[in-house]
C-alpha positions in Angstrom: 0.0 0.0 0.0 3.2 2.7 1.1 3.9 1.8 -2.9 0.9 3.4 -4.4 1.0 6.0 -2.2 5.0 6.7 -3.1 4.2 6.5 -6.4 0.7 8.6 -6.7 2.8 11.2 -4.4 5.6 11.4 -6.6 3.6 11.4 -9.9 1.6 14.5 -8.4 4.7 16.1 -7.5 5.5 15.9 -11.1 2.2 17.4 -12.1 2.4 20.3 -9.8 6.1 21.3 -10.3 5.1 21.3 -14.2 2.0 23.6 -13.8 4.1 25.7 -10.9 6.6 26.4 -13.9 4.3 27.6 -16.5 1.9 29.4 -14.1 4.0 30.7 -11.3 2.7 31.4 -7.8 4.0 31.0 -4.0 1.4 28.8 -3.4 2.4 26.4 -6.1 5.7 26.5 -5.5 5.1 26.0 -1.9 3.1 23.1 -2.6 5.5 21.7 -5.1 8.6 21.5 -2.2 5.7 19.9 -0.2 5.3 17.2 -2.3 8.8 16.5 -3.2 9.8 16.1 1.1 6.8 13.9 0.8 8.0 11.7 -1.8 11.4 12.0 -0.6 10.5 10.8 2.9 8.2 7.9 1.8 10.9 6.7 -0.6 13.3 6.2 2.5 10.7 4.9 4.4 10.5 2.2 1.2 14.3 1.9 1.7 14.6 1.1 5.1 11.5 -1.4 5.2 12.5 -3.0 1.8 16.4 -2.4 1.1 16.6 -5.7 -1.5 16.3 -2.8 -4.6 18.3 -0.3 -3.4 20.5 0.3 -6.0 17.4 0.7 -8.8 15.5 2.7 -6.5 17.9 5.4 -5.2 18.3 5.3 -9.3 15.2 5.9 -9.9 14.7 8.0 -6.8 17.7 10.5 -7.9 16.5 10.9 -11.3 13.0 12.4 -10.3 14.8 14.5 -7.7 16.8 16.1 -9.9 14.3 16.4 -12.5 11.6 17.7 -10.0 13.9 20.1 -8.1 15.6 21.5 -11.5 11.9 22.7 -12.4 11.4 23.7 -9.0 13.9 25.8 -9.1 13.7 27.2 -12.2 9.5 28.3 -10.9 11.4 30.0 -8.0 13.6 32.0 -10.6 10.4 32.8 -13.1 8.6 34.2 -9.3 11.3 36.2 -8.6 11.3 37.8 -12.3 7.8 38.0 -12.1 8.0 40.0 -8.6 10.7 42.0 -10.3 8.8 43.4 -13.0 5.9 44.5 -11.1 
């Protein structure tokens, strides 16, 4: 069951850092680090209670990081633009 939920957790993680990026707000982006501590701390959860994949799971688990927290952070950069020009 901790499974579906890492995975429907992560995949909405996705989802919200994508919208965050093309419709910038606190809010979103607020939500979007949210989601990412959530799927990062159910993933070591997943890790300690079954270690037998590690290697394919901290893979995995470092590929959506990084692919999650690059548009994250590139959100926080558009907000800050945004802020600026106003």
């Amino acid at each position: 069951m901790i499974i579906l939920i890492h995975v429907l957790i992560a995949l909405t993680s996705i989802i919200l850092a994508s919208l965050a990026f093309f419709k910038p707000t606190i809010k979103k982006l607020m939500t979007s680090y949210g989601f990412v501590l959530a799927t990062i701390a159910s993933g070591t959860y997943l890790l300690i209670s079954f270690p037998s994949h590690i290697l394919q799971s901290c893979l995995v688990g470092l590929v959506y990081v990084t692919v999650v927290a690059g548009a994250t952070a590139a959100t926080h950069v558009r907000l800050r633009r945004a802020e600026a020009i106003i």
